[in-house]
TIRO-2110 file (N, C-alpha, C; in Angstrom, 1 decimal):
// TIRO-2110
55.2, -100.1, -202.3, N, 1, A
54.5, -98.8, -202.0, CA, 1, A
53.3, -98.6, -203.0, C, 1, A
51.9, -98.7, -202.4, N, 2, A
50.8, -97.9, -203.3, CA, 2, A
50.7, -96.7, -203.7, C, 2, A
50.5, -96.5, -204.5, N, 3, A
50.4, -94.9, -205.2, CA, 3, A
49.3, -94.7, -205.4, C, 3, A
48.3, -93.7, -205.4, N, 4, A
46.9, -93.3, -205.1, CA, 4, A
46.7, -92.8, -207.0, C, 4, A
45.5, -92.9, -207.7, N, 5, A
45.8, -92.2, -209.0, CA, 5, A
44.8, -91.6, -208.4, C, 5, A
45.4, -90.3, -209.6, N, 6, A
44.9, -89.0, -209.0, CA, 6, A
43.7, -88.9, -209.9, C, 6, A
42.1, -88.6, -209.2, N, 7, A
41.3, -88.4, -209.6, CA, 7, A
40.4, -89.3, -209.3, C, 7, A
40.5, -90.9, -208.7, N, 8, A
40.0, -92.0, -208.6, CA, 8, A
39.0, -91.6, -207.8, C, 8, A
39.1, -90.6, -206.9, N, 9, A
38.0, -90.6, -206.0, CA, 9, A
36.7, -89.7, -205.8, C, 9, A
36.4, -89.3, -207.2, N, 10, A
35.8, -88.1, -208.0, CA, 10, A
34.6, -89.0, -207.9, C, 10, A
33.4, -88.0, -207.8, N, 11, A
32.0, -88.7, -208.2, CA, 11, A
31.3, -87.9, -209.0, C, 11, A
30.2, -88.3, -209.5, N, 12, A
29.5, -87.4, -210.1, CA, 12, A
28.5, -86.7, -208.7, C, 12, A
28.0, -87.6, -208.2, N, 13, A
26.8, -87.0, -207.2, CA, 13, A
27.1, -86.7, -205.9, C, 13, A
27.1, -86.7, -205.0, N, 14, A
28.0, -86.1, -203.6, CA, 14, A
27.4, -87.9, -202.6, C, 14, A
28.7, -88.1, -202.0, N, 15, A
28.5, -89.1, -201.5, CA, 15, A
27.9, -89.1, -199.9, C, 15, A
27.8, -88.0, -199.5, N, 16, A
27.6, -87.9, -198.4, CA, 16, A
25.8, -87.1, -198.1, C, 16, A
25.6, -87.4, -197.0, N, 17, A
23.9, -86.7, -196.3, CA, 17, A
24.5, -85.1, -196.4, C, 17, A
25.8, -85.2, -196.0, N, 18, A
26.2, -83.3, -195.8, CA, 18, A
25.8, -82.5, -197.3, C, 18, A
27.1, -83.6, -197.9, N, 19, A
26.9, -83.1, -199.5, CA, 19, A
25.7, -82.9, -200.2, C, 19, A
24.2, -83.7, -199.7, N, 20, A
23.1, -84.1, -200.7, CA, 20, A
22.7, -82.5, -200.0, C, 20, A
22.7, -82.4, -198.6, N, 21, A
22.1, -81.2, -198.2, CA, 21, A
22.8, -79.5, -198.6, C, 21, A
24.3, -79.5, -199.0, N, 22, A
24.7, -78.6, -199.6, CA, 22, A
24.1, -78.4, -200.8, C, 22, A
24.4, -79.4, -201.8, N, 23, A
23.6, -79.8, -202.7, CA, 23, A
22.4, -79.0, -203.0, C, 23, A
21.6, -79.5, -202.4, N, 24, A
19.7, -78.9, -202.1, CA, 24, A
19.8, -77.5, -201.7, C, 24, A
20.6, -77.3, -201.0, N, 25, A
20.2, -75.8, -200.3, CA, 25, A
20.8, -74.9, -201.5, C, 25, A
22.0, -75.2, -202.1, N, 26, A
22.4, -74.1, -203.1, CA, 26, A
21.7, -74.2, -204.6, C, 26, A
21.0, -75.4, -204.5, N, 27, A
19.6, -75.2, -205.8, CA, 27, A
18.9, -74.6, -205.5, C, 27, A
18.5, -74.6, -204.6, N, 28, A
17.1, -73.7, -204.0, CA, 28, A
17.4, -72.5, -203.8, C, 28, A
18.8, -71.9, -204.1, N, 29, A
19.2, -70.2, -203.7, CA, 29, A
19.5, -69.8, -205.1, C, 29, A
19.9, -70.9, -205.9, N, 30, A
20.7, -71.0, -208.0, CA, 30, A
19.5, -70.5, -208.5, C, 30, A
18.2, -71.3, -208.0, N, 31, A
17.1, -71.5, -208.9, CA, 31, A
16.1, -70.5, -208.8, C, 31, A
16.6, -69.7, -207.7, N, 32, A
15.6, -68.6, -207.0, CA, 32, A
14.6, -67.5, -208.0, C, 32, A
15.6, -67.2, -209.4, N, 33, A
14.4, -66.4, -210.4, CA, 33, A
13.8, -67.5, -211.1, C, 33, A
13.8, -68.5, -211.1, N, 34, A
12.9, -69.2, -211.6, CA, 34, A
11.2, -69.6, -210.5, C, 34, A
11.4, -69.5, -209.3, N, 35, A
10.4, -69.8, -208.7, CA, 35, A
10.1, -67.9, -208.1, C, 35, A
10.6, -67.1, -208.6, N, 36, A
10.2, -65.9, -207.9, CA, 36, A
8.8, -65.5, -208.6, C, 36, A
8.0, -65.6, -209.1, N, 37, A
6.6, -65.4, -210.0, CA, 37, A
5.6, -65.8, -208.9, C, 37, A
6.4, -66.7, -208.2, N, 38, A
5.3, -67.7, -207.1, CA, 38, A
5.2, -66.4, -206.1, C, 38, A
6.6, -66.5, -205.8, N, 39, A
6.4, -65.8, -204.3, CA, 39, A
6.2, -64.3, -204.4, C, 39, A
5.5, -64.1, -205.7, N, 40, A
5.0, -62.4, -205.6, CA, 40, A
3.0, -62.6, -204.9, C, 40, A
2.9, -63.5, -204.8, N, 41, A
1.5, -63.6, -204.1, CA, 41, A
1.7, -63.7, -202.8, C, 41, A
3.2, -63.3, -202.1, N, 42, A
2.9, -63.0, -200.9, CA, 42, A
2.9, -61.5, -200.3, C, 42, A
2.8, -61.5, -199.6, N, 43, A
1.7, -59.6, -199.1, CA, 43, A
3.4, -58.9, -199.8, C, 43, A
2.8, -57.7, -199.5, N, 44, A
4.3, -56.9, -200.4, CA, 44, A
5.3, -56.7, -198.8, C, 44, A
4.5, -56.9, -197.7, N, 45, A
5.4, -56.5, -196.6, CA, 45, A
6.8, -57.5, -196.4, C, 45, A
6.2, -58.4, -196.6, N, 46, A
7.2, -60.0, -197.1, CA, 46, A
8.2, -59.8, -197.6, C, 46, A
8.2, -58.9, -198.8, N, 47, A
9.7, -58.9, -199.5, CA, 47, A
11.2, -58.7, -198.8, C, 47, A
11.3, -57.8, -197.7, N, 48, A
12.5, -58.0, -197.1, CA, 48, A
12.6, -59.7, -196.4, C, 48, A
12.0, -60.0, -196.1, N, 49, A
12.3, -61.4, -195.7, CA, 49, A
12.5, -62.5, -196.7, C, 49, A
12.2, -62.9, -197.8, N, 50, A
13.0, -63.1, -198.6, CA, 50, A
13.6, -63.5, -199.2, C, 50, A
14.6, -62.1, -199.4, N, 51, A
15.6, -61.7, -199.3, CA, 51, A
16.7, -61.9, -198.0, C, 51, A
16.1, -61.9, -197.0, N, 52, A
17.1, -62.6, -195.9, CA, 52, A
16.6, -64.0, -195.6, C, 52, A
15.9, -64.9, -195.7, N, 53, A
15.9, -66.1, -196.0, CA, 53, A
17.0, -66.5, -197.0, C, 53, A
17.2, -66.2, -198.6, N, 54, A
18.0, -66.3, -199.2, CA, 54, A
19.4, -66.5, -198.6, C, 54, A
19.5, -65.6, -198.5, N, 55, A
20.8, -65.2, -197.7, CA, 55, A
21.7, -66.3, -196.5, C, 55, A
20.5, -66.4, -195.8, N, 56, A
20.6, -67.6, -194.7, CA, 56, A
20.9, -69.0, -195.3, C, 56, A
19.8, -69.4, -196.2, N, 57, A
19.9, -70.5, -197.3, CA, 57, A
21.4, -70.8, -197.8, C, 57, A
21.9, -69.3, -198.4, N, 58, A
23.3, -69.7, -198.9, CA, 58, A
24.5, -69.5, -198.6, C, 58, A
24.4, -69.1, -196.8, N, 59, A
25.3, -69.0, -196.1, CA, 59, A
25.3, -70.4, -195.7, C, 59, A
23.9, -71.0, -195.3, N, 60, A
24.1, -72.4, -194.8, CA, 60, A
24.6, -73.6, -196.1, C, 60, A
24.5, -73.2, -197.2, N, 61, A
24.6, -74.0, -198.6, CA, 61, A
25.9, -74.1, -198.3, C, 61, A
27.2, -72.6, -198.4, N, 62, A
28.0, -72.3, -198.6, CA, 62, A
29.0, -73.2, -197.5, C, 62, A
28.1, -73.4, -196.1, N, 63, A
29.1, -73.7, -195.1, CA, 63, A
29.0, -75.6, -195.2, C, 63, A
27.6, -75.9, -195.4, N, 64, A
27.1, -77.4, -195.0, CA, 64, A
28.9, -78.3, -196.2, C, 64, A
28.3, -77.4, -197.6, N, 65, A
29.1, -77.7, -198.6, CA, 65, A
30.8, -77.5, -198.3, C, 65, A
31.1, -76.4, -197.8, N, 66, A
32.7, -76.5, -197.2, CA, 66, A
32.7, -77.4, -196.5, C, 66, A
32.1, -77.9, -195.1, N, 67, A
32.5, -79.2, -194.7, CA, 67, A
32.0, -80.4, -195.3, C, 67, A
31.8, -80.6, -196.2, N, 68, A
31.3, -81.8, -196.3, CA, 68, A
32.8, -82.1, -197.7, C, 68, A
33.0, -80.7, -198.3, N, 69, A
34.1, -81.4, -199.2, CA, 69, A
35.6, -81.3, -198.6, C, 69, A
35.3, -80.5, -197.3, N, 70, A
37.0, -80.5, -196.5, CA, 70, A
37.0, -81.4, -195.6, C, 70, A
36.0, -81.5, -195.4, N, 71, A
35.7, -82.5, -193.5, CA, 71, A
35.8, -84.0, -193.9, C, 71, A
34.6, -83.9, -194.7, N, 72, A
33.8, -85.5, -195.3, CA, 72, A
34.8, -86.0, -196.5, C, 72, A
35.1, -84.9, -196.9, N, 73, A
36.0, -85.6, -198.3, CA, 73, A
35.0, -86.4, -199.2, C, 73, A
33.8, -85.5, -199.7, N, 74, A
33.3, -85.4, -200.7, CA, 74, A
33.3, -84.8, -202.2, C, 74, A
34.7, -85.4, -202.5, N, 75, A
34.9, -84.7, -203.6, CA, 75, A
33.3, -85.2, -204.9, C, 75, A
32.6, -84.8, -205.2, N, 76, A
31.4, -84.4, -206.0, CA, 76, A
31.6, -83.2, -206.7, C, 76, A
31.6, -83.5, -208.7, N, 77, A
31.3, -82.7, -209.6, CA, 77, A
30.3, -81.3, -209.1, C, 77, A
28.9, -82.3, -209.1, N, 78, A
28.0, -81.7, -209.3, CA, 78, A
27.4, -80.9, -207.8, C, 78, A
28.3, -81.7, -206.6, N, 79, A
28.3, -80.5, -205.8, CA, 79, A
29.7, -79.2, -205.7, C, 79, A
31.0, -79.4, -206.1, N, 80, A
31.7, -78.0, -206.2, CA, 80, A
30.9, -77.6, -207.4, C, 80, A
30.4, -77.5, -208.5, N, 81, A
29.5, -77.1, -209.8, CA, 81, A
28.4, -76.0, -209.2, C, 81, A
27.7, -76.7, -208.3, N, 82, A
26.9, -76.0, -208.0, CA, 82, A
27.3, -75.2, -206.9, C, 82, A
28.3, -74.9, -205.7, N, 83, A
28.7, -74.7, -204.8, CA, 83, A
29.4, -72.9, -205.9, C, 83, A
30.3, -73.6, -206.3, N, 84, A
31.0, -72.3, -207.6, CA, 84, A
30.1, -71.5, -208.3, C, 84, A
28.9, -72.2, -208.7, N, 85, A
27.7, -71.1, -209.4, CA, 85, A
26.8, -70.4, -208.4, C, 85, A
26.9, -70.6, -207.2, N, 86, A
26.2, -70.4, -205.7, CA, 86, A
27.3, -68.7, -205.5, C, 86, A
28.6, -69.5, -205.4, N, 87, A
29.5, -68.2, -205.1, CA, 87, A
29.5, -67.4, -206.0, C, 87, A
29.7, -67.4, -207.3, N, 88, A
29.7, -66.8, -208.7, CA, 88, A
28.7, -65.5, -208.3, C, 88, A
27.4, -66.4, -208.7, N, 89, A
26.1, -65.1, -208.7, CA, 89, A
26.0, -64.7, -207.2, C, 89, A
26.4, -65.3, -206.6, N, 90, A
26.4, -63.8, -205.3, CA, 90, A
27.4, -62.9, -205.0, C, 90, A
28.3, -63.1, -205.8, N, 91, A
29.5, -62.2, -205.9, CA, 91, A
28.8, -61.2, -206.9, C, 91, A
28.4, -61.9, -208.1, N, 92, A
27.5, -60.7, -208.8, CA, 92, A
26.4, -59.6, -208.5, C, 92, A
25.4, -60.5, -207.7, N, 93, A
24.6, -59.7, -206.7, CA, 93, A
24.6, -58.9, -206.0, C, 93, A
26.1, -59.1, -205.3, N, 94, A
26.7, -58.0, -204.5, CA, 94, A
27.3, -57.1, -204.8, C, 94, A
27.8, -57.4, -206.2, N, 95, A
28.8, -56.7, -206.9, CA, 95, A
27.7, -55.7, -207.7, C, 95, A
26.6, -55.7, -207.7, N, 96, A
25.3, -54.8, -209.0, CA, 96, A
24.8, -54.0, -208.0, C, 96, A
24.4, -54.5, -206.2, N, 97, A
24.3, -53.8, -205.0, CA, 97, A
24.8, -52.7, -204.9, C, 97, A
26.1, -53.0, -205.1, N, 98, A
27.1, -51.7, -204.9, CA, 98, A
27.2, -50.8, -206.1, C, 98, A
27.3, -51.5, -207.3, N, 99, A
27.6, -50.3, -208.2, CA, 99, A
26.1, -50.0, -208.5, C, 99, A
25.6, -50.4, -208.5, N, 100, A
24.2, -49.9, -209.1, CA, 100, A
22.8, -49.9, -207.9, C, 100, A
22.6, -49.1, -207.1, N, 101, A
22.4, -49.5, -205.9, CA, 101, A
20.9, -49.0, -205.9, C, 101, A
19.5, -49.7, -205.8, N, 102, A
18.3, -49.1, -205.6, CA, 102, A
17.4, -48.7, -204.6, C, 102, A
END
């Protein structure tokens, strides 16, 4: 009988097209105050959109990344890492929404 060791199948980088694109989409929603300086030179009417671009980005991050580590069996560090810091600060965001609301 083989026995599987546990952990063998761990990567650093995500092994799959799903994964690289979970991957990408939840850097690009992680990293968002860092490139927001840019996108103040778009007209002021822009700003609700966004903000729901965002949104879309990390609903699609949130979902590409569920299947790709339930479906595909990409277990990847550096994608549950970033997938966890994706959910984290939008639990935050939501959570500053509500109590502190502008």
């Amino acid at each position: 009988m083989r026995t599987r060791k546990v952990g063998a199948n761990w990567k650093v980088v995500p092994s799959t097209r799903l994964g690289w694109w979970a991957f990408w989409l939840a850097v690009a929603v992680v990293l968002y105050p860092l490139y927001w300086s840019f996108l103040l030179f778009l007209p002021p009417a822009a700003g609700p959109y966004v903000g729901v671009v965002l949104v879309i980005l990390a609903i699609a991050a949130v979902t590409a990344g569920s299947m790709a580590v339930f479906r595909r069996r990409d277990r990847s560090g550096l994608l549950l890492a970033t997938l966890i810091l994706l959910v984290v600060s939008a639990i935050f965001f939501i959570g500053g929404e509500f109590l502190l609301p502008h």
